[in-house]
N, C-alpha and C positions, 0 to 999 in steps of 0.2 A: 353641390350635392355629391354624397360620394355615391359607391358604387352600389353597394348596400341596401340604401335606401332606393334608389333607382327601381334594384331587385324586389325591393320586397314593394313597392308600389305595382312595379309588372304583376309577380304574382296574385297582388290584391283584384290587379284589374282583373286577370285571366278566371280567378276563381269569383269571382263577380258573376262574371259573363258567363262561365259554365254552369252556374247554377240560376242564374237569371235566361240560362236555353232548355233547361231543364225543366224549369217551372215553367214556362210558356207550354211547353210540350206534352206538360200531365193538367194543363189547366185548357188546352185541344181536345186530351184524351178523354178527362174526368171533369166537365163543368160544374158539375157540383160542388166537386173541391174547391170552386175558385173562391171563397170569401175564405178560408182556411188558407189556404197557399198564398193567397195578398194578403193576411196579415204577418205570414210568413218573411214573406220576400220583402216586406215594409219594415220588419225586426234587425231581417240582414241588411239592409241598407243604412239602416240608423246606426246600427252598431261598425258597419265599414265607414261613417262618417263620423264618426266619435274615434274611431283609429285614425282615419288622415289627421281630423282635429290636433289628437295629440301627438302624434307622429310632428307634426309642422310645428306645435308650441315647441317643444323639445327639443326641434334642431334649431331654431333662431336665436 
């Protein structure tokens, strides 16, 4: 794997996590929002698993 990719998997992870700390924190603040915000956070995750998907087809 080059370097590159390494990189931008880190950053996938980091902004994962920043906004999966995020949404924890307005779904403590704001429980009402929580069926809005999980389908939210349900959108980003599919779509950051549709980028590793293709990310990984692409370099093999």
């Amino acid at each position: 794997m080059s370097v590159t990719i390494l990189l931008l998997v880190l950053l996938l992870f980091v902004v994962t996590m920043l906004v999966g700390g995020g949404i924890l924190i307005l779904i403590r603040l704001r429980p009402a929002w929580s069926a809005p915000v999980t389908g939210a956070l349900a959108a980003m995750m599919l779509m950051t698993t549709v980028v590793t998907v293709l990310v990984t087809v692409t370099r093999s």
